[in-house]
C-alpha positions, -999 to +999 in steps of 0.1 A: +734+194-154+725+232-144+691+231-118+677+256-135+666+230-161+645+206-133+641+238-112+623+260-150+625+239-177+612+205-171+577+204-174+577+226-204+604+212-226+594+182-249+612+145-242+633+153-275+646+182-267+655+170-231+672+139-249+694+162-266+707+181-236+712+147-220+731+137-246+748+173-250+763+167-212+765+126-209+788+132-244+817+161-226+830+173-258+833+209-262+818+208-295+790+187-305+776+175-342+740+179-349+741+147-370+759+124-347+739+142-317+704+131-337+713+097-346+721+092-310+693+101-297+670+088-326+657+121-337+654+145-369+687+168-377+660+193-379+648+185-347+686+185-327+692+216-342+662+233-331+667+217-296+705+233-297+688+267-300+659+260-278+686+253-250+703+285-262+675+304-261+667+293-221+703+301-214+714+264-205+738+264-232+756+292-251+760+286-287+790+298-303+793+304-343+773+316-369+744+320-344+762+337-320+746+374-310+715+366-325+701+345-300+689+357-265+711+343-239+707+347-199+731+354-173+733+318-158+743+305-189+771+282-182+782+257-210+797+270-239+792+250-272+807+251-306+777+249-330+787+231-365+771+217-397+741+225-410+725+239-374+746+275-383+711+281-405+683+299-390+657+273-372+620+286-354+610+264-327+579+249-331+551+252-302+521+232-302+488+252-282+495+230-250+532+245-250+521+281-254+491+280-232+522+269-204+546+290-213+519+316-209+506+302-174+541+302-163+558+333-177+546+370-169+564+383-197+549+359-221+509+365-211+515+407-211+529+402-245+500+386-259+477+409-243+494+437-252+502+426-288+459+419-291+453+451-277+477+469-304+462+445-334+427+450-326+422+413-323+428+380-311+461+363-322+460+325-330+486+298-320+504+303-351+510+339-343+517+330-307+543+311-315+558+338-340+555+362-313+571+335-292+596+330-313+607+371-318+611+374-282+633+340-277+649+341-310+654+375-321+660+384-286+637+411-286+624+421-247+583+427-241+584+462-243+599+460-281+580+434-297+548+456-280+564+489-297+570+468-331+537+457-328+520+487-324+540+504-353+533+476-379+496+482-367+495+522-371+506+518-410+481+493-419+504+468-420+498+438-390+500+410-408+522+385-388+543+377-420+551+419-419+556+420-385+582+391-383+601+405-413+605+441-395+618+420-364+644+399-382+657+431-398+661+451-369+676+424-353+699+421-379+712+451-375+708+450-336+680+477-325+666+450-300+663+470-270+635+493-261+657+527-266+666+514-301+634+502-309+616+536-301+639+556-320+638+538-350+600+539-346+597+573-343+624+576-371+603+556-396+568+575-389+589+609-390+599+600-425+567+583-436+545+611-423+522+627-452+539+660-446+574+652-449+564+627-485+547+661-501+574+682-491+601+655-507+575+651-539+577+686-536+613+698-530+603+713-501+634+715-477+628+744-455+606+744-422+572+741-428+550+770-422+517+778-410+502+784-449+516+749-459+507+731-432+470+741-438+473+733-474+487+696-466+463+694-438+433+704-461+450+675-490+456+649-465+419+652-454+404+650-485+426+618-496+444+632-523+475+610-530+509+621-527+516+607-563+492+632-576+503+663-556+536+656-576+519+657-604+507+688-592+534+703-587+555+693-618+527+713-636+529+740-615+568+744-622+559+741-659+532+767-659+554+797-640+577+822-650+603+813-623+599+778-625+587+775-590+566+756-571+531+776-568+512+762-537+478+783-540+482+769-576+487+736-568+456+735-544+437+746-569+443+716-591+441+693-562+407+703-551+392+705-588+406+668-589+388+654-558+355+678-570+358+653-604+366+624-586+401+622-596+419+596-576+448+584-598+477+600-614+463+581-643+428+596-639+443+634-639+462+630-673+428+617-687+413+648-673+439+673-685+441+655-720+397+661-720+407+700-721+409+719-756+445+710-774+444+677-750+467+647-765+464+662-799+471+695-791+503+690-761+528+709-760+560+696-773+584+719-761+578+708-726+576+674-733+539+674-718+510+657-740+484+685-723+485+716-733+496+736-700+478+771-715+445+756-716+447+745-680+461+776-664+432+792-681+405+766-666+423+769-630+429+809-630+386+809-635+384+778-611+368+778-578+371+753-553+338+742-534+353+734-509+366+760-481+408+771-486+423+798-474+437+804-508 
């Protein structure tokens, strides 16, 4: 039996789980059977298997199979096991508050990931999302510095629910950005191509670098909320309503601000208005597949004046 389990372990391991290991060395087999290990022992399958991977998790054993690579393991990992049957499915180990308020007492890592992970959440995690937390860095294998970089990410799209956060973890870790190099690359990756600028410019066709004039326009749209869905729709009329077939940015502004000045704030909303124009969904134009009719609206935005201030 390693030390490191009387010397680390003991106090914050549960009487099943040491049962298991007990029986896991007492047995000597290379390979072990959840089912025959938790009838032995007088325990749940559920509960061997989770044990197997708590073990795994600490390092005292190394679990080889369909689990292998996913699991964090440590350097003093000694014992080698075959994992077979039903444990190859993903388990979470279960922490009760007592368990988490130790492993926090007794682990650096674990009490500056909390912190951290409230800090970057704007508020106070429960034992549930403790435990998940827990359970990305032990499981998933996912060090401080990435579950605090994960977090913070989740956080800055709106999106820090634990369920999210957990689902983000379990795919990078599927396809193995773990480490804090990975992790902030694919973070800055993700915000690169979710940034407002770069979605117009792909509603927009826009490939080349963005200059000064453009940035001000997205700046100016991005401020005033409009949607990228409706500077699309923007756009598409702007192609329809041009000689070249182009995209018309001054034009396009135009639109956009008379939008927000009526309080347009869906794509649905601007077809209403359009169609409200003279020759509307009785009058479209059927050549270019639109139900408004384009004419009457270049006429309305050639005379219109934002209220706003653009450098048009």
């Amino acid at each position: 039996m390693p030390c490191a389990v009387a010397d680390k372990h003991l106090k914050l391991s549960s009487g099943d789980f040491i049962k298991v290991l007990l029986c896991i060395f007492a047995d000597g087999s290379p390979s072990v059977d959840t089912a025959y290990i938790a009838e032995k022992c007088g325990i749940s399958d559920e509960t061997a298997e989770e044990a197997l991977l708590y073990w795994n998790s600490l390092g005292i054993i190394i679990i080889n199979g369909k689990e292998e690579g996913r699991i964090k393991e440590h350097t003093e990992a000694k014992n080698s096991i075959p994992l077979r049957s039903s444990a190859e499915k993903k388990m979470v180990i279960r922490y009760s508050p007592t368990d988490l308020q130790k492993l926090a007492e007794n682990s650096q890592d674990i009490r500056t990931m909390f912190s951290s992970v409230e800090k970057a959440l704007g508020r106070t995690i429960n034992s549930s999302e403790q435990a998940a937390f827990v359970d990305i860095y032990e499981y998933y294998g996912f060090p401080v510095a990435s579950v605090i970089m994960l977090t913070q990410y989740c956080s800055r799209i709106g999106k820090g629910t634990m369920a999210y956060i957990r689902s983000v973890a379990k795919n990078w870790n599927e396809r193995g950005i773990t480490s804090p190099k990975d992790v902030e690359r694919e973070v800055i990756r993700l915000e690169e191509y979710h940034s407002f600028e770069n979605e117009v410019k792909r509603a927009l066709g826009l490939n080349s670098k963005t200059t000064k004039k453009q940035q001000e326009y997205f700046t100016q749209w991005q401020e005033i909320g409009i949607s990228v869905e409706l500077i699309e729709l923007a756009g598409e009329i702007s192609i329809d309503n041009t000689d070249s077939h182009s995209i018309r940015l001054s034009y396009i502004n135009k639109i956009l601000h008379s939008w927000h000045e009526a309080g347009v704030k869906t794509v649905q909303q601007a077809q209403e208005l359009l169609h409200s124009h003279k020759g509307g969904s009785s009058g479209g134009n059927p050549e270019n597949g639109k139900s408004y009719d384009i004419e009457e609206f270049e006429n309305f935005i050639k005379n219109y004046k934002p209220k706003l201030s653009a450098n048009n």
